[in-house]
LOMAR-320436 format. One line per 4 residues: their letters; for each residue x negated, y negated, z of N, C-alpha, C, CB. Coordinates in Angstrom, 2 decimals, always signed. Atoms other than C-alpha are relative to their C-alpha. Glycine has a CB too. Layout:
<bapas>
A = X Y Z X Y Z X Y Z X Y Z | ...
</bapas>
This chain:
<bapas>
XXXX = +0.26 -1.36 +0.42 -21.53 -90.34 +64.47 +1.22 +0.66 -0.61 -0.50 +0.81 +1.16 | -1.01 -0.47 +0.48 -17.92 -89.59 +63.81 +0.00 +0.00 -1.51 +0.98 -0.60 +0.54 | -0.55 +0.22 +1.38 -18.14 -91.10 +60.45 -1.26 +1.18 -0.81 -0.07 -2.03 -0.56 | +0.92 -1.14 +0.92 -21.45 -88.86 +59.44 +0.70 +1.59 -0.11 -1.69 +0.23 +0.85
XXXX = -1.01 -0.78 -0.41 -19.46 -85.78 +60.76 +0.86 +0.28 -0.89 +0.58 -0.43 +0.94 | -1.03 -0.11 +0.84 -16.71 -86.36 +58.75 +0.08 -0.05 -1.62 +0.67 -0.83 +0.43 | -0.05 -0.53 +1.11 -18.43 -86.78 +55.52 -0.80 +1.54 -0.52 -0.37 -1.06 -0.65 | +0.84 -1.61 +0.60 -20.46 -83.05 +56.13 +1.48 +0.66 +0.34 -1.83 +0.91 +1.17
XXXX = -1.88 -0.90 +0.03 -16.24 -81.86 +56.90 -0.16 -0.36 -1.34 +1.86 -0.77 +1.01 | -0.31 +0.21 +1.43 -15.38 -83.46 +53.72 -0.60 +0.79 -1.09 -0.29 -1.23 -0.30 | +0.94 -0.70 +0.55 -18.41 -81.93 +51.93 -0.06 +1.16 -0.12 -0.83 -0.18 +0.38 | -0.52 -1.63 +0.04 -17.97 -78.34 +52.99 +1.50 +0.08 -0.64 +0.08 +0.72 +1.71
XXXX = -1.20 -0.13 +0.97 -14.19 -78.57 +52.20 -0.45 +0.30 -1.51 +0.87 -1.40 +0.02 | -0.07 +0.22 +1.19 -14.73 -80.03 +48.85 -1.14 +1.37 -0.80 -0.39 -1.70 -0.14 | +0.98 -0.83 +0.64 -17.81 -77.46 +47.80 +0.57 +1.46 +0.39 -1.59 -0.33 +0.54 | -0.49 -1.60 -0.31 -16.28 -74.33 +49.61 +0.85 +0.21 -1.07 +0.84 +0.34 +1.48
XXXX = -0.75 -0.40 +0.72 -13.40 -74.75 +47.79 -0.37 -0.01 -1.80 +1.05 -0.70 +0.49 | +0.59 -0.16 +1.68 -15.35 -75.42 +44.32 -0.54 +1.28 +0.15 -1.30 -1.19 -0.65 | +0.00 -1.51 +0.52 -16.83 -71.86 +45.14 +0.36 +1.11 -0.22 -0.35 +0.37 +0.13 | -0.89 -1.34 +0.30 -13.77 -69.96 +44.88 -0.01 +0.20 -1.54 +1.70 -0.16 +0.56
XXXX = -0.05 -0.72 +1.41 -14.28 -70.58 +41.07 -1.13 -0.03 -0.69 +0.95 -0.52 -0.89 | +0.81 -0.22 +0.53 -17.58 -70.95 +40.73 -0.83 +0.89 +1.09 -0.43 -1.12 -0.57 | +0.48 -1.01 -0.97 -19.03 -67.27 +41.64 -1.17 -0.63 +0.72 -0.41 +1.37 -0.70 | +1.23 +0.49 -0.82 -22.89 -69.15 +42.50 +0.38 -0.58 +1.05 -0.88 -0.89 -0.63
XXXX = -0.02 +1.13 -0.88 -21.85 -71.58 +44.61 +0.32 +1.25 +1.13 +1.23 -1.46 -0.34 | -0.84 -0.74 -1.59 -21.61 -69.22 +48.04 -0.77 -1.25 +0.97 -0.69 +2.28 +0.65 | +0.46 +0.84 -1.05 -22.65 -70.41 +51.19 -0.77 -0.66 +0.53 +0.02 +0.21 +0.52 | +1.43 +0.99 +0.10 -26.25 -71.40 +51.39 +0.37 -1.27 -1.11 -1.57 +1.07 -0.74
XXXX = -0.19 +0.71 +1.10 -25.25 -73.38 +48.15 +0.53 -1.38 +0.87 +1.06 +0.79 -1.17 | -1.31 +0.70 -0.55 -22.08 -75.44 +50.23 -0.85 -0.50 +1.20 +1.53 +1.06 +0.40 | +0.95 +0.93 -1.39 -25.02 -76.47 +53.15 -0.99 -1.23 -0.68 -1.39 +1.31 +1.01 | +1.04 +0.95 +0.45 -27.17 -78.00 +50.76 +0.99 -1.55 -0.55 -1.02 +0.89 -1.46
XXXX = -1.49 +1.37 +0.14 -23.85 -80.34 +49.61 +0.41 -0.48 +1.11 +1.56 +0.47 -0.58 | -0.35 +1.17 -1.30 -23.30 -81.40 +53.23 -1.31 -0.11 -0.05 +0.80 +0.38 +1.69 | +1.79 +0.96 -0.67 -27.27 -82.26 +53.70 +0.33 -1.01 -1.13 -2.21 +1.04 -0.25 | -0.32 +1.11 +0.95 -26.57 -84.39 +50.23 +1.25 -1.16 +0.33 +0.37 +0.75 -1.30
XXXX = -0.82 +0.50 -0.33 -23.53 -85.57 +51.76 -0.66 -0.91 +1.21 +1.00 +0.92 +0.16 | +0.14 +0.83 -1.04 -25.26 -87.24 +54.78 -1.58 -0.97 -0.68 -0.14 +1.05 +1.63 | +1.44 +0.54 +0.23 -28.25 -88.41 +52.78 +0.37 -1.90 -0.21 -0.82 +0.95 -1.72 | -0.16 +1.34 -0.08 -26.95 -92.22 +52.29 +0.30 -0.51 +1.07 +0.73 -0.40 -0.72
XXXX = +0.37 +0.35 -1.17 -26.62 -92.47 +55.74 -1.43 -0.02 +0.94 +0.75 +0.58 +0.45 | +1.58 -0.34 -0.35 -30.29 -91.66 +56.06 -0.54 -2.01 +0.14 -1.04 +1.25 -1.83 | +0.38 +0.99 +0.00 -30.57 -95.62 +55.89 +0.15 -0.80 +1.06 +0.32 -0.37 -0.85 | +0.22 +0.07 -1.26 -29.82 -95.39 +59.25 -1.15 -0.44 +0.94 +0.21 +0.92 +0.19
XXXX = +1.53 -0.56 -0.68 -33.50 -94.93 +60.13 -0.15 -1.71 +0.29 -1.56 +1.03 -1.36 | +0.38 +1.55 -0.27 -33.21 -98.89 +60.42 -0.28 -0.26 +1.36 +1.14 -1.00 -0.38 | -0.27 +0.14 -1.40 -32.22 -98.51 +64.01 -1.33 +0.61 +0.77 +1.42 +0.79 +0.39 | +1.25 -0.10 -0.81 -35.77 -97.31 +64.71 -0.96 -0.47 -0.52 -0.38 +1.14 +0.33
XXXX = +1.06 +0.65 +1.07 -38.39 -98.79 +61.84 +1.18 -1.09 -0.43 -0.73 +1.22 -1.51 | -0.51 +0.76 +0.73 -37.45 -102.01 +61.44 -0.32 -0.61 -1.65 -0.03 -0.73 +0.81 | +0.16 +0.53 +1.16 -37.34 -103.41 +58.03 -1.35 -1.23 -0.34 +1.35 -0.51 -0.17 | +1.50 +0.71 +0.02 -40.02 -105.88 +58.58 -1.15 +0.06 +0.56 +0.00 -0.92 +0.21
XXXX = +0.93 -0.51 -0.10 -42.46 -103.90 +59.67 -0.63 +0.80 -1.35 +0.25 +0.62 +1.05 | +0.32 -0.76 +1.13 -42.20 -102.16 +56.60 -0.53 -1.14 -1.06 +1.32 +0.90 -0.51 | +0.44 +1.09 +0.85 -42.33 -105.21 +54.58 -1.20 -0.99 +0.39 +1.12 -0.78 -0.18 | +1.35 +0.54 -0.65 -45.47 -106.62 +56.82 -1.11 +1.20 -0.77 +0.04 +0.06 +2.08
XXXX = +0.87 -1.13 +0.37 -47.15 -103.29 +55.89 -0.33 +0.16 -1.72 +0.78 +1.36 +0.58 | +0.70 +0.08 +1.36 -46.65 -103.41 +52.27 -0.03 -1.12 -0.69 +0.47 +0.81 -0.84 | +0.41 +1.17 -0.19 -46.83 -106.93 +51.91 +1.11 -0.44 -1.22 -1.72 -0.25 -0.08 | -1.25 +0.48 +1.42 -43.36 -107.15 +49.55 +0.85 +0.58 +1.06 +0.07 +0.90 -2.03
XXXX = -1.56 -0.51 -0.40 -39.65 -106.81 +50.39 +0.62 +0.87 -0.12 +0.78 -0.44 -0.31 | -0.55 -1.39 -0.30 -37.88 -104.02 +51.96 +0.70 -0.14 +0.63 -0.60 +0.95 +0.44 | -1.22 -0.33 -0.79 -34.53 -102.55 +52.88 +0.64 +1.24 +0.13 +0.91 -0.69 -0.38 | -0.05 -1.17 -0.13 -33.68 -99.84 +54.05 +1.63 +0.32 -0.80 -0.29 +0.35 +1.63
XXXX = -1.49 +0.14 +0.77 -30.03 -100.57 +52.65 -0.13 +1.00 -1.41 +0.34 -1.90 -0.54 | -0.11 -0.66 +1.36 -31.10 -99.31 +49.38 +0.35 +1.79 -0.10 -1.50 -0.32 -0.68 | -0.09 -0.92 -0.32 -30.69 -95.82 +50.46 +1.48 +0.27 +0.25 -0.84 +0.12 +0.82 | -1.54 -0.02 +0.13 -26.84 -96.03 +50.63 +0.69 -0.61 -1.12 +0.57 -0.62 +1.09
XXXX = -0.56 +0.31 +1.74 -26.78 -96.58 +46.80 -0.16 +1.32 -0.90 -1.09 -1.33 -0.91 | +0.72 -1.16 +0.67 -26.99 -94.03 +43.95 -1.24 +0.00 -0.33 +0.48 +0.31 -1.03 | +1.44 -0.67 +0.06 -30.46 -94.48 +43.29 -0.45 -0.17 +1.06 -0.99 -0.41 -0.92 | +0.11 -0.63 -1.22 -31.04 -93.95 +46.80 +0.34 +1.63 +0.32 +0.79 -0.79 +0.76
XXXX = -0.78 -1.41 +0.05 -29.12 -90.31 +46.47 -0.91 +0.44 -0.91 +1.67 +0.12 -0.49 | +0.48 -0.39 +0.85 -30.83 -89.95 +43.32 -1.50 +0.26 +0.19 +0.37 -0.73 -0.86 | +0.74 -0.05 -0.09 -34.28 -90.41 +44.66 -0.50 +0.78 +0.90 -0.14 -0.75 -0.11 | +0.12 -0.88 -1.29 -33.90 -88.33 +48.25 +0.58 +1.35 -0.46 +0.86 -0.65 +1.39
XXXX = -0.32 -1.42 +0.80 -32.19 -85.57 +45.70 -1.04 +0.35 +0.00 +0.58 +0.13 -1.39 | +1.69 -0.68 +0.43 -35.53 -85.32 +43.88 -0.74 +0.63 +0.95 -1.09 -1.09 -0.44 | +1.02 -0.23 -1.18 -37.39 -85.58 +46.98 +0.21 +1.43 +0.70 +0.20 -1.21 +1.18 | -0.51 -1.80 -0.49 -35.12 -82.24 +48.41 +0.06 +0.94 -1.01 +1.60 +0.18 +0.61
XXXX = +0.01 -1.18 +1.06 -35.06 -80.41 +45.30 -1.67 +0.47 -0.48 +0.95 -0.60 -1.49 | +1.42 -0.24 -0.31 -38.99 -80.29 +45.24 -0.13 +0.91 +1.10 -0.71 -1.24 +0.33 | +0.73 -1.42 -1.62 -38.94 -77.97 +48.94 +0.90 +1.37 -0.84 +1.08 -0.42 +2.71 | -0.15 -1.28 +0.73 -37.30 -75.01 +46.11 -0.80 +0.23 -0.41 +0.73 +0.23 -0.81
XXXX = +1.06 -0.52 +0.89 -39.35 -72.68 +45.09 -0.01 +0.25 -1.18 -0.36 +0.87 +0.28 | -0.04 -0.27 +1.96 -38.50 -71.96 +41.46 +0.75 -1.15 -0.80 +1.06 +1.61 -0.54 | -0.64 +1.20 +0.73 -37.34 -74.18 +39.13 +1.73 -0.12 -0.43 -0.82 -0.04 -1.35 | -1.59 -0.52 +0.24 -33.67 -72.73 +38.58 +0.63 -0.43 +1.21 +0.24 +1.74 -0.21
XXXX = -0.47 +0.51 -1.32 -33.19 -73.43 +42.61 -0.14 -1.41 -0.07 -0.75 +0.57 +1.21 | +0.00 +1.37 +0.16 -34.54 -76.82 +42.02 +0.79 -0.87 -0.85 -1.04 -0.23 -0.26 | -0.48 +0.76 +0.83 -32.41 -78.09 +39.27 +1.77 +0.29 +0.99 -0.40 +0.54 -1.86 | -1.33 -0.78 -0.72 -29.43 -76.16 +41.37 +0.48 -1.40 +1.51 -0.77 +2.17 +0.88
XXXX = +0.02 +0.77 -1.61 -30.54 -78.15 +44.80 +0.43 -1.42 -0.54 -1.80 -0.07 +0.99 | -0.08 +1.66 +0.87 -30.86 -81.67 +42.72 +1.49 +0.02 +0.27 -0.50 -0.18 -2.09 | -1.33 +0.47 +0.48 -27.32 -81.42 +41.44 +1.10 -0.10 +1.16 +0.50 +1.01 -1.11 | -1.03 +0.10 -1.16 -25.64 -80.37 +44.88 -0.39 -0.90 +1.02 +0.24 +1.31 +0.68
XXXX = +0.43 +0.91 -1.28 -27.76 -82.86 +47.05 +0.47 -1.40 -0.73 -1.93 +0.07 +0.51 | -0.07 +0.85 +0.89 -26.74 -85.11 +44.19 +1.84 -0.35 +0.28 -0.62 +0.67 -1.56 | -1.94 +0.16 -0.08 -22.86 -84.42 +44.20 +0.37 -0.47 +1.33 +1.00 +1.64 -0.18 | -0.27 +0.67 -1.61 -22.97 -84.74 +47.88 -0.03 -0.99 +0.19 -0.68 +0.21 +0.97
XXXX = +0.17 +0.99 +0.19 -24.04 -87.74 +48.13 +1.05 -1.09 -0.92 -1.06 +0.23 -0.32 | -1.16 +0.77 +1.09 -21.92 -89.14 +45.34 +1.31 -0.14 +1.12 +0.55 +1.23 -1.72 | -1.00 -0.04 -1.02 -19.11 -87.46 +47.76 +0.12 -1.56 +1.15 -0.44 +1.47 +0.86 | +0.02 +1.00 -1.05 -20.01 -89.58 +50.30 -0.17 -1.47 -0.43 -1.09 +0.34 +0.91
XXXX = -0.02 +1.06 +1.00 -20.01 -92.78 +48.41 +0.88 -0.20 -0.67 -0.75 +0.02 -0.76 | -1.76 +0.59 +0.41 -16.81 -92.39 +46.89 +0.59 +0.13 +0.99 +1.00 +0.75 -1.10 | -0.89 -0.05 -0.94 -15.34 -91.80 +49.96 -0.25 -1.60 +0.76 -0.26 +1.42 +0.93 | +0.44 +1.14 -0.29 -17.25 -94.89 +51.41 +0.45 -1.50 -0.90 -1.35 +0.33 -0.04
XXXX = -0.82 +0.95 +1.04 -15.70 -96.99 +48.52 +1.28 -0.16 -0.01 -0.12 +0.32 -1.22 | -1.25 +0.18 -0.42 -12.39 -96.78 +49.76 +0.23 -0.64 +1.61 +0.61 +1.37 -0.19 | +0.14 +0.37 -1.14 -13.48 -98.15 +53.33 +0.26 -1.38 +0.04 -1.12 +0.36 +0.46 | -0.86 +1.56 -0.29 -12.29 -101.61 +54.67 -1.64 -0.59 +0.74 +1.93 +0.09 +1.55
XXXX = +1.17 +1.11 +0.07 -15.08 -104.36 +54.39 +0.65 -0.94 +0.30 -0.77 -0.31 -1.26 | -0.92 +0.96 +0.11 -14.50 -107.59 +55.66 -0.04 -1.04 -0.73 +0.20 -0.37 +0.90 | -0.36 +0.64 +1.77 -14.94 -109.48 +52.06 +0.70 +0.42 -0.68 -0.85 -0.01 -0.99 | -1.00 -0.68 +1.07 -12.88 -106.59 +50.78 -0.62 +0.41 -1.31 +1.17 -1.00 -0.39
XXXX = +0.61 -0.39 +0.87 -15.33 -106.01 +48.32 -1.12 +1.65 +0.55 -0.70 -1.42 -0.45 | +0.71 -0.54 -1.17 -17.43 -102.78 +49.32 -1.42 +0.17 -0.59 +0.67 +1.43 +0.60 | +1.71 +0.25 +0.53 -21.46 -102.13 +48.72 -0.21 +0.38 -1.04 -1.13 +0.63 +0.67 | +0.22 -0.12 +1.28 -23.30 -102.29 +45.75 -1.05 +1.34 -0.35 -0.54 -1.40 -0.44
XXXX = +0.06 -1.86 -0.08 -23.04 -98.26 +45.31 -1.02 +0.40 -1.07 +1.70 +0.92 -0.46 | +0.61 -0.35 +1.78 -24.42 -98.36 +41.63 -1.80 -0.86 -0.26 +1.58 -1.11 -1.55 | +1.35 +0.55 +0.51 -27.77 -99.93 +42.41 -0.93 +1.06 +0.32 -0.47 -1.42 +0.68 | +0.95 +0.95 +0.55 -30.49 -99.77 +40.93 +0.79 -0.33 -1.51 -1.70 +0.73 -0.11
XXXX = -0.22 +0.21 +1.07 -28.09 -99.69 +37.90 +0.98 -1.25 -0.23 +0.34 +1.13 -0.44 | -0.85 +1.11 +0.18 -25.71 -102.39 +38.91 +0.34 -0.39 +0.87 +0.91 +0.04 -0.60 | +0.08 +1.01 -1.37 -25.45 -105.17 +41.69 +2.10 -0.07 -0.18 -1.33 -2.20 -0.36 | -1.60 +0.20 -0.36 -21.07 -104.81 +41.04 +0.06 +0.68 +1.42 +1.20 +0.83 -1.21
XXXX = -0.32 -0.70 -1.62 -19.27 -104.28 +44.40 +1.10 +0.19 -0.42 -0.05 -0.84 +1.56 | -1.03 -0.04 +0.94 -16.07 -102.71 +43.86 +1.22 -0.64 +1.09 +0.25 +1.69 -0.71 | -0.64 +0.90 -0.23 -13.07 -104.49 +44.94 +0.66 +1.32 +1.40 +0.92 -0.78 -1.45 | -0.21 -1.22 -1.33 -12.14 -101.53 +48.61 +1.64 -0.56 +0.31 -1.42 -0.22 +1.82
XXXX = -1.24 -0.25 -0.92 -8.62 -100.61 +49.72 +0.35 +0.02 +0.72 +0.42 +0.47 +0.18 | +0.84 +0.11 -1.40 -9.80 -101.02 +52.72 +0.99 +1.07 +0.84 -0.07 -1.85 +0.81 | -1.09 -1.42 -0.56 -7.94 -97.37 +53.77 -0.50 +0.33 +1.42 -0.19 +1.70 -1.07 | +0.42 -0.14 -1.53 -10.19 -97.07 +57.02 -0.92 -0.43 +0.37 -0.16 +1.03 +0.50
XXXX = +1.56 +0.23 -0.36 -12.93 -98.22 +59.01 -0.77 +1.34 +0.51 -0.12 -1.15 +1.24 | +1.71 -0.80 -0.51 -16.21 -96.24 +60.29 +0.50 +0.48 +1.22 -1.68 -1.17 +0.34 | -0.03 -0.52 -1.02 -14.87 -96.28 +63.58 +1.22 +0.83 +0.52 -0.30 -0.88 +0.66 | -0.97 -0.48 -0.16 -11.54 -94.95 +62.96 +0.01 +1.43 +0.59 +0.53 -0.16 -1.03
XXXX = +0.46 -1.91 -0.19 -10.93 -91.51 +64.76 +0.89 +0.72 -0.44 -0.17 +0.72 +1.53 | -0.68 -1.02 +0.98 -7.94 -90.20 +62.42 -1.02 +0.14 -1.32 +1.63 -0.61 -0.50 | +0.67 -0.10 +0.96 -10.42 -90.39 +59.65 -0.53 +1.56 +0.28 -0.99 -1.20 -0.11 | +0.59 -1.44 -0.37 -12.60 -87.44 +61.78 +0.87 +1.34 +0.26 -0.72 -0.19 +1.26
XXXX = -1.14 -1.14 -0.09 -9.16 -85.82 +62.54 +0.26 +0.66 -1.32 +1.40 -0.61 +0.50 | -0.43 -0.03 +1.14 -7.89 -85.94 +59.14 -1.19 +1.45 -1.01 -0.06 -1.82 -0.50 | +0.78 -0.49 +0.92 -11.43 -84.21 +57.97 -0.02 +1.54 +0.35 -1.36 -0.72 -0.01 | +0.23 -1.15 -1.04 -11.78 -81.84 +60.70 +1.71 +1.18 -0.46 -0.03 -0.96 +2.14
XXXX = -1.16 -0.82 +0.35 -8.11 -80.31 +59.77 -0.25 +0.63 -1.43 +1.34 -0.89 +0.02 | +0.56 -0.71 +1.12 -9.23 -80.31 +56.02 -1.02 +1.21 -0.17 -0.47 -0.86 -0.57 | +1.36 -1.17 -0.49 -12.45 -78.20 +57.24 +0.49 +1.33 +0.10 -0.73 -0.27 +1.61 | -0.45 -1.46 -0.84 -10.51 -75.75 +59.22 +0.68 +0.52 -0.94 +0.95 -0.03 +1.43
XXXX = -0.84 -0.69 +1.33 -7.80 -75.30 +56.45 -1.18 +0.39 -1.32 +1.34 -1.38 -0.71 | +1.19 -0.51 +1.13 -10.60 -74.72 +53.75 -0.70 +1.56 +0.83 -1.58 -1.59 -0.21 | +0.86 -0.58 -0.07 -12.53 -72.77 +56.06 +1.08 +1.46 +0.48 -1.17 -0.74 +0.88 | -0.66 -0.91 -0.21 -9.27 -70.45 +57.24 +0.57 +0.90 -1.48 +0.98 -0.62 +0.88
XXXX = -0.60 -0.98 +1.61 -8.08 -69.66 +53.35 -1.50 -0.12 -0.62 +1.62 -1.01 -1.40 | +0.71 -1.04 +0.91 -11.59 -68.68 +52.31 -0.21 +0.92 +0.76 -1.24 -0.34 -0.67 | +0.29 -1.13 -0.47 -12.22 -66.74 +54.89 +1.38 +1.80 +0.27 -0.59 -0.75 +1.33 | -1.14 -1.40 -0.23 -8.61 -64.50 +55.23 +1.10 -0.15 -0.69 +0.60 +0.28 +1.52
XXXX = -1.29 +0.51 +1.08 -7.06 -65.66 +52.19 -1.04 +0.14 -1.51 +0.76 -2.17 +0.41 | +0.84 +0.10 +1.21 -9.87 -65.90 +49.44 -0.80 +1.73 +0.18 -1.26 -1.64 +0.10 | +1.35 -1.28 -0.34 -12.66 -63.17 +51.03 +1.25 +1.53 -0.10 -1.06 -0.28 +2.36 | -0.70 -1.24 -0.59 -9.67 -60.43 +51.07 +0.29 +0.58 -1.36 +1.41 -0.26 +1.06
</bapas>
């Protein structure tokens, strides 16, 4: 859980501080970029529907993996930008459940695999894996430190440093 955690820290950081210069972006805006931010971990759901139940049911091959790629982000965007009601919120929701996500995926591309290569981020558009720096694992707990400090510092200079 640390590592989901740490990419909705990351997420708020990174979007709070994009709305000091972009006036829209306030705060409802900066929630919908951490829900986009945890959406490639949504492939989680393995740990309760297994994968071959799903693939018994529709009688072809399934993985839940695919959901921790961009067209996985790209497709659970759509899917959240459909519960807006107007079409201006919906193209709005897309792009931040969209960036989020991305977030979390480049951050995940700098993680330590043990091929050293890390997942193939770019499918459905491309089976490359990119070659990882391997800067931390999943279970590391300076990673959650590291985010959790970024959080607080973001969230102390907008609130009595930006808002004033």
């Amino acid at each position: 859980m640390a590592d989901l955690f740490s990419h909705a820290l990351f997420a708020f950081a990174v979007f709070t501080a994009l709305g000091w210069t972009a006036s829209w972006l306030d705060r409802r805006w900066v929630v919908v970029g951490m829900v986009g931010s945890i959406l490639p971990d949504l492939n989680r759901i393995d740990m309760f529907v297994d994968d071959h139940l799903i693939e018994q049911s529709l009688g072809i091959g399934f993985s839940w993996g695919a959901i921790h790629t961009l067209g996985g982000v790209l497709l659970l965007s759509g899917i959240g930008a459909v519960l807006f009601a107007t079409r201006e919120k919906q193209v709005c929701a897309f792009g931040l459940l969209t960036a989020g996500g991305c977030s979390h995926l480049l951050v995940d591309a700098v993680k330590a695999w043990a091929d050293g290569a890390g997942g193939a981020a770019l499918y459905p558009f491309s089976w490359w894996r990119n070659p990882t720096p391997g800067w931390y694992v999943s279970a590391d707990w300076w990673v959650l430190a590291v985010t959790l400090l970024l959080a607080v510092t973001v969230f102390v200079t907008d609130r009595y440093v930006i808002s004033t």
